[in-house]
N, CA, C and O of each residue as an XYZ file, in Angstrom:
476
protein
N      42.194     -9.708    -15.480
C      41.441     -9.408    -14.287
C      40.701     -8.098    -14.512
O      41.094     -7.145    -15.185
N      39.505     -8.219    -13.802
C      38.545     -6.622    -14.565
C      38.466     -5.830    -12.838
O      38.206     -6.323    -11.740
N      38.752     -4.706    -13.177
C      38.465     -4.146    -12.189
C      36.854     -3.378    -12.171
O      36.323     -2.826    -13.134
N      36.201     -3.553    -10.590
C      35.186     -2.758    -10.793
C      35.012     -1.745     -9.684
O      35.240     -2.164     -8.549
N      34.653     -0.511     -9.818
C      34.773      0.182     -9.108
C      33.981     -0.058     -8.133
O      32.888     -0.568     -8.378
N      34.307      0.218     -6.974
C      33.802      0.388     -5.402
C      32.124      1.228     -5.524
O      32.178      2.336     -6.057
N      31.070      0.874     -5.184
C      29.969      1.292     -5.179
C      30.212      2.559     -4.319
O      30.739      2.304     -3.237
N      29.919      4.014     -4.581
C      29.824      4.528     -3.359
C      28.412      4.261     -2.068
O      27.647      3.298     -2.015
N      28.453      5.309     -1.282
C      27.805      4.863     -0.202
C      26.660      5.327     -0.673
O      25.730      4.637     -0.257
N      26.281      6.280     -1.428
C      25.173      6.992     -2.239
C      24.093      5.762     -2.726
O      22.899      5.595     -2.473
N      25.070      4.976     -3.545
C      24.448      3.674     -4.361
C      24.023      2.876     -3.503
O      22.798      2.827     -3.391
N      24.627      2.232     -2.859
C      24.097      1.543     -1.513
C      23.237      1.902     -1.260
O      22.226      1.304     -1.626
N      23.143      3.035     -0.520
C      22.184      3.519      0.222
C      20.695      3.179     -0.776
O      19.645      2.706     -0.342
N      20.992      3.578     -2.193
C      19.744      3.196     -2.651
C      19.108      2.042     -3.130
O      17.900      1.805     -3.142
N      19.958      1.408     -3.489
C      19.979     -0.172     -3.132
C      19.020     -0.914     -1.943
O      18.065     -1.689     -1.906
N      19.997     -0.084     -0.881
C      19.088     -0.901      0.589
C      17.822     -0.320      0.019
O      17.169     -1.101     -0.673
N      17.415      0.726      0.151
C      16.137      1.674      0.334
C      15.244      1.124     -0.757
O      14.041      1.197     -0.507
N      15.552      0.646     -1.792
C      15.341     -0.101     -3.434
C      14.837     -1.171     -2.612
O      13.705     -1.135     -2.130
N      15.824     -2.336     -2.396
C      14.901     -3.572     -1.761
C      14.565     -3.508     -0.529
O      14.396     -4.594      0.025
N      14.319     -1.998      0.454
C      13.144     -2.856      1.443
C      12.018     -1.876      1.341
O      11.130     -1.795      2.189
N      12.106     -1.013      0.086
C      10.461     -0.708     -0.742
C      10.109     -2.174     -1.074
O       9.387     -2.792     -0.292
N      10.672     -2.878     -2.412
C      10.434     -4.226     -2.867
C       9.876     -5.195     -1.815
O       8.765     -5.677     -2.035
N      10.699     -5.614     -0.414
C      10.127     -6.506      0.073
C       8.892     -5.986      1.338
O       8.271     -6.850      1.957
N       8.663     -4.512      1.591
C       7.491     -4.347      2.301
C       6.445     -4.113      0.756
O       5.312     -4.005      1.226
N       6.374     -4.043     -0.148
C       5.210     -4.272     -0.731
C       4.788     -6.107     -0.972
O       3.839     -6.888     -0.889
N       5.733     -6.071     -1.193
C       5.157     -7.813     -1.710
C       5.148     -8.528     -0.301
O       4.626     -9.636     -0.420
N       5.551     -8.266      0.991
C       5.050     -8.748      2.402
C       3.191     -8.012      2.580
O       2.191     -8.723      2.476
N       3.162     -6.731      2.810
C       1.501     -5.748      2.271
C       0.601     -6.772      1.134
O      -0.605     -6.997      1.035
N       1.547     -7.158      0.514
C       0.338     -8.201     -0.320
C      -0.459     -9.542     -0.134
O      -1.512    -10.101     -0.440
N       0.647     -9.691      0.524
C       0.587    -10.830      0.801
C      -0.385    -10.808      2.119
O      -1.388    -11.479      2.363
N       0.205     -9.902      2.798
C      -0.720     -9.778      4.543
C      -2.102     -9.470      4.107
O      -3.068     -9.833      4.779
N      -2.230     -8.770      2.931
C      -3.593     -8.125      2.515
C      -4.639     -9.075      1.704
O      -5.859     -9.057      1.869
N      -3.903     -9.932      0.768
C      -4.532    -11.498      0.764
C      -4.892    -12.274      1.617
O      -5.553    -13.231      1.215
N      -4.567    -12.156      3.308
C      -4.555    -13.080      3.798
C      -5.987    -12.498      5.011
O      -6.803    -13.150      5.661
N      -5.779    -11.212      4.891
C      -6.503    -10.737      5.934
C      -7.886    -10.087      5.341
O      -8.679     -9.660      6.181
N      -8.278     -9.969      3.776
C      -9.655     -9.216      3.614
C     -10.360    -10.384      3.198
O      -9.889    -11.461      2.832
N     -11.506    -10.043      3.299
C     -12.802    -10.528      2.853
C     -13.050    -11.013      1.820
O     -13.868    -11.932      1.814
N     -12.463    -10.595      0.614
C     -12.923    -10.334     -0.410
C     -13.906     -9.508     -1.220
O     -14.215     -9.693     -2.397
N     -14.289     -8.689     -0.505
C     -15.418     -7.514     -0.919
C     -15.172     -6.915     -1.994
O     -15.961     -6.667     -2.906
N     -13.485     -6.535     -1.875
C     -12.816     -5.576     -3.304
C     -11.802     -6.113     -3.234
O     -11.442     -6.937     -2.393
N     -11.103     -5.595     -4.333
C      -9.978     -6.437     -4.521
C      -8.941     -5.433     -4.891
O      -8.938     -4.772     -5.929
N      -7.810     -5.377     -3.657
C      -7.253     -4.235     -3.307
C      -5.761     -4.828     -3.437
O      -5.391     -5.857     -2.871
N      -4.948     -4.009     -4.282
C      -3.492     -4.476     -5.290
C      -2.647     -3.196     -4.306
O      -3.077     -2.103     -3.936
N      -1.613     -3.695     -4.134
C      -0.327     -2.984     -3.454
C       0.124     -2.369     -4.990
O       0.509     -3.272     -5.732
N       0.138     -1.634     -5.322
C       1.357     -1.263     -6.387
C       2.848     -0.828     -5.735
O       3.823     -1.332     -6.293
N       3.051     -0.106     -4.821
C       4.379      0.216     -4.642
C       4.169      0.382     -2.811
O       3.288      0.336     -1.953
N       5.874      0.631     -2.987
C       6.055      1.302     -1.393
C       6.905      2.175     -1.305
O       7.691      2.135     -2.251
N       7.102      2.957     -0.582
C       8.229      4.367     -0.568
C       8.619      4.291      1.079
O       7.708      4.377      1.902
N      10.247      4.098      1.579
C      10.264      3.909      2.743
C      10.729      5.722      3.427
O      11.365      6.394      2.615
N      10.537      6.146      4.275
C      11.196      7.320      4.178
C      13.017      7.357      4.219
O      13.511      6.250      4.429
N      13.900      8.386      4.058
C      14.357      8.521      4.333
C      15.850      7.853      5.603
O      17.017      7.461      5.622
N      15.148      8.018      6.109
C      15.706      7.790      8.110
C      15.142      5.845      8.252
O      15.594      5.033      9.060
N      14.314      5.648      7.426
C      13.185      4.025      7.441
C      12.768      4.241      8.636
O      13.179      3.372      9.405
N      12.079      5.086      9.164
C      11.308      4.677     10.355
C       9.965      5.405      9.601
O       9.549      6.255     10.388
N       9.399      5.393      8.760
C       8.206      5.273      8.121
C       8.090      5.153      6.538
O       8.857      5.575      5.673
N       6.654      4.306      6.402
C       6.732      3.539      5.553
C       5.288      3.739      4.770
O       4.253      3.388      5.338
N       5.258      4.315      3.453
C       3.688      4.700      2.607
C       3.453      2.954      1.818
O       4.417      2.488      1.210
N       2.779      2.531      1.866
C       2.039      1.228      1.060
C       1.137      1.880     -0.063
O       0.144      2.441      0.400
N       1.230      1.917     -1.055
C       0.406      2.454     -1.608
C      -0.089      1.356     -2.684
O       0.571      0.498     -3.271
N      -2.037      1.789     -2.778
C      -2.385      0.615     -3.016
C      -3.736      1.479     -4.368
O      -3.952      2.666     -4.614
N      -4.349      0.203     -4.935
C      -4.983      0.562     -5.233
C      -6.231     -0.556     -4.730
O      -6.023     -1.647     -4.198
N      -7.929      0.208     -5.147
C      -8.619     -0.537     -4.982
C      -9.848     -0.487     -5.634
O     -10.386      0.591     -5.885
N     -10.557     -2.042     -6.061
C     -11.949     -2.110     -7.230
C     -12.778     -2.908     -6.606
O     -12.432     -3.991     -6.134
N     -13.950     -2.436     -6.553
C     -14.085     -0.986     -7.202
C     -13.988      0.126     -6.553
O     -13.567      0.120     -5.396
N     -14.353      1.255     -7.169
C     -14.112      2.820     -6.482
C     -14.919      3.168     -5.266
O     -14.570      4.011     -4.440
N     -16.031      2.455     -5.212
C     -16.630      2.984     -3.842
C     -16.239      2.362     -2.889
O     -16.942      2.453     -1.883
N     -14.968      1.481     -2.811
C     -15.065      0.516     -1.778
C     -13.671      1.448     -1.072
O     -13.399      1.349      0.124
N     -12.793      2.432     -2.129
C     -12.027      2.792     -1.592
C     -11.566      3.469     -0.325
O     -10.440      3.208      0.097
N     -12.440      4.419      0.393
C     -12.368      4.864      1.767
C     -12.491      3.658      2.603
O     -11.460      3.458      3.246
N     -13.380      2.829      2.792
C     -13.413      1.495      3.613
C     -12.221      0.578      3.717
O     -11.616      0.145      4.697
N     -12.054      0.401      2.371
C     -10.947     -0.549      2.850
C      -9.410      0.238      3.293
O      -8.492     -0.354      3.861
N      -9.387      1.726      2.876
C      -8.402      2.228      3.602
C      -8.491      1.990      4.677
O      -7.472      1.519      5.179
N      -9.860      2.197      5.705
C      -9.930      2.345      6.338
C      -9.411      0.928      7.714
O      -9.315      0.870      8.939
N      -9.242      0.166      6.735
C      -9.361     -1.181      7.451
C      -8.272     -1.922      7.108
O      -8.022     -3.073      7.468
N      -7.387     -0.938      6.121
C      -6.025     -1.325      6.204
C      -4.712     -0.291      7.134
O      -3.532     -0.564      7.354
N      -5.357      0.677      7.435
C      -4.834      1.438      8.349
C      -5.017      1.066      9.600
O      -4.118      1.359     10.388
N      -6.379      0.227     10.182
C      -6.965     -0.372     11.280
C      -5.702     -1.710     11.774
O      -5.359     -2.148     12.872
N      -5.289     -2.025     10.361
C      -4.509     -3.055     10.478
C      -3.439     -3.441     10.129
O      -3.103     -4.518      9.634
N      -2.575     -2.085     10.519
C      -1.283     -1.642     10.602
C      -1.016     -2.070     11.461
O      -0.056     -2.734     11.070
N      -1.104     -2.272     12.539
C      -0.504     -2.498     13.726
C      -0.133     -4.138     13.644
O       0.988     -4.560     13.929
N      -1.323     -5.057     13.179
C      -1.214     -6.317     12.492
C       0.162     -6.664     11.620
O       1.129     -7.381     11.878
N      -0.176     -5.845     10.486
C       0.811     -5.552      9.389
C       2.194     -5.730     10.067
O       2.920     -6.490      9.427
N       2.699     -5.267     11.103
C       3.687     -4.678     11.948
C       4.244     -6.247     12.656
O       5.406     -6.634     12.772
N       3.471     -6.672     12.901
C       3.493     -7.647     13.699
C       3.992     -9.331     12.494
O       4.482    -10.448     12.664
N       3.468     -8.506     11.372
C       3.468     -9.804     10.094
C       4.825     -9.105      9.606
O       5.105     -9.587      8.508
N       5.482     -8.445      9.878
C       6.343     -8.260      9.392
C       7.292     -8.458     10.401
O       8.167     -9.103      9.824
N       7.677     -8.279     11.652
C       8.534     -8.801     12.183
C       8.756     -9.989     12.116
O       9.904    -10.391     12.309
N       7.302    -11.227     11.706
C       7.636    -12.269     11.490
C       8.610    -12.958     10.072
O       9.270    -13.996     10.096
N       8.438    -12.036      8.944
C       8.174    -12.592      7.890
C       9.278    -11.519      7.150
O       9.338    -11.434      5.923
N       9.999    -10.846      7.905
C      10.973     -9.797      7.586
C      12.189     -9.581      8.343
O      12.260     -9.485      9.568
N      13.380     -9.496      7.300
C      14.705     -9.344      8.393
C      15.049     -7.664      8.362
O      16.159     -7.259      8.014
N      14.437     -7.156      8.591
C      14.673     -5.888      9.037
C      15.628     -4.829     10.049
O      15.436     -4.798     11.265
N      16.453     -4.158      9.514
C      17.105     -3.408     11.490
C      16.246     -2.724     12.480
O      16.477     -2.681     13.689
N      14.981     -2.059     11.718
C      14.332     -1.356     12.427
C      12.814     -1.473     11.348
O      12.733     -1.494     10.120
N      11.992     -1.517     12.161
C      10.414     -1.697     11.445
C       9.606     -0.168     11.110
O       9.048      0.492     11.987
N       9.659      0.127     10.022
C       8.994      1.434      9.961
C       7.649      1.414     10.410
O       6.967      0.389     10.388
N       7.117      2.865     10.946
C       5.421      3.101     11.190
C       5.343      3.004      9.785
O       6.105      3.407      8.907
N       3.497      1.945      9.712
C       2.785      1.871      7.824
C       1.722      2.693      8.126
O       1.072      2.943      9.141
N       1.718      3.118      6.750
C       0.468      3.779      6.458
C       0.361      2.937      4.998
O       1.278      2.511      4.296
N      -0.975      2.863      4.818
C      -1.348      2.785      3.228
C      -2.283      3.715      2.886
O      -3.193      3.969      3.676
N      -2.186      4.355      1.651
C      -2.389      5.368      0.991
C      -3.014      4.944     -0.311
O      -2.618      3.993     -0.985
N      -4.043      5.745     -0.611
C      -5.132      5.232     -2.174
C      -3.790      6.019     -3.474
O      -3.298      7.138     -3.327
N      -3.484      5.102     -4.592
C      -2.639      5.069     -5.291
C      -2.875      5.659     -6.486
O      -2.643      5.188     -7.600
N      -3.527      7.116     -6.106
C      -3.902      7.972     -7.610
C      -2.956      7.999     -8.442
O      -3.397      8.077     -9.589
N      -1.876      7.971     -8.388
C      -1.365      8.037     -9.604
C      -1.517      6.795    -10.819
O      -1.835      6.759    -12.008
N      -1.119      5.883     -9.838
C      -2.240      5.109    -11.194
C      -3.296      5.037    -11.560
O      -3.573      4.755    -12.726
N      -4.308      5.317    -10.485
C      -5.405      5.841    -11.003
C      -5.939      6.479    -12.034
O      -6.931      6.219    -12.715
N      -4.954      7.588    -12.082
C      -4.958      8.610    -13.511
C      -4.096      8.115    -14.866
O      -4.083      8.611    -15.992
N      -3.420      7.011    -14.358
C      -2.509      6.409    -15.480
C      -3.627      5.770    -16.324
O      -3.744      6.137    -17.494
N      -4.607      4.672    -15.722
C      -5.241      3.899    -15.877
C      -6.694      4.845    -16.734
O      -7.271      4.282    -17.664
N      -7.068      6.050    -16.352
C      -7.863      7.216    -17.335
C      -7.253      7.032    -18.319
O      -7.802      6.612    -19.338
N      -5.809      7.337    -18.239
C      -4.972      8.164    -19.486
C      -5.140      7.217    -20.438
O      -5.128      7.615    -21.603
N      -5.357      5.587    -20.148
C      -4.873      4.389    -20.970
C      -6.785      4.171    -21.660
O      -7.077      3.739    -22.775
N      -7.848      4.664    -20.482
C      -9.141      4.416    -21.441
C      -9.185      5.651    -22.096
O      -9.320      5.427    -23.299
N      -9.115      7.278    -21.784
C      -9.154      7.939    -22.886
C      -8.368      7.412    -24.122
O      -9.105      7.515    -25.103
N      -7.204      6.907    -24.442
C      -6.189      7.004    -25.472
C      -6.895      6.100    -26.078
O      -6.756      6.250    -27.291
N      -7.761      5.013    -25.765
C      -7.988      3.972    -26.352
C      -9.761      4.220    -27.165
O     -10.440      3.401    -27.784
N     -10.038      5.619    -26.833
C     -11.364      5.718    -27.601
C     -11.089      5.776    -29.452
O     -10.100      6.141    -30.086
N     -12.255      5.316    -29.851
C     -11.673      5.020    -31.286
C     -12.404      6.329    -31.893
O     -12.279      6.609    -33.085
């Protein structure tokens, strides 16, 4: 018989916080497929829930570059939406306030990968 130790509450805790980053981005993707235009074509990379989960960063990216203030703009417009697609489509205890946020850090990942690649 194998014994395994008891998770503390630490681990848990990041666990929960681990999958309901995981399932509010890939719900954001999905809502965000369903609701743009197609003008640009705007990728969830991650989510960060706070703390306490009563707020919630989406962070996204979007192509091309000039389209980026707009469609923030119209994914923040449609937070409240978002909110509403997620009570449906989410088992949640409590629904964080969203924001989505332009996702520089990959942004600059994505430099780092065409500088490295000049011959």
């Amino acid at each position: 018989m194998r014994f395994f130790p008891a998770a503390s509450p630490d681990d848990r805790a990041r666990r929960h916080a681990a999958r309901a980053e995981e399932l509010l981005a890939h719900l954001a993707a999905e809502f965000i497929a369903r609701e743009t235009n197609g003008t640009s074509l705007i990728t969830v990379t991650r989510a960060e829930v706070s703390s306490k989960g009563d707020r919630a960063d989406i962070f996204v990216t979007v192509f091309p570059d000039d389209r980026v203030a707009t469609a923030l703009d119209f994914l923040n417009r449609q937070a409240g939406e978002f909110r509403d697609y997620l009570k449906k489509h989410a088992r949640m205890h409590s629904l964080p306030r969203v924001e989505f946020i332009e996702d520089r850090g990959e942004r600059n990942r994505q430099r780092l990968d065409e500088l490295g690649n000049i011959p």
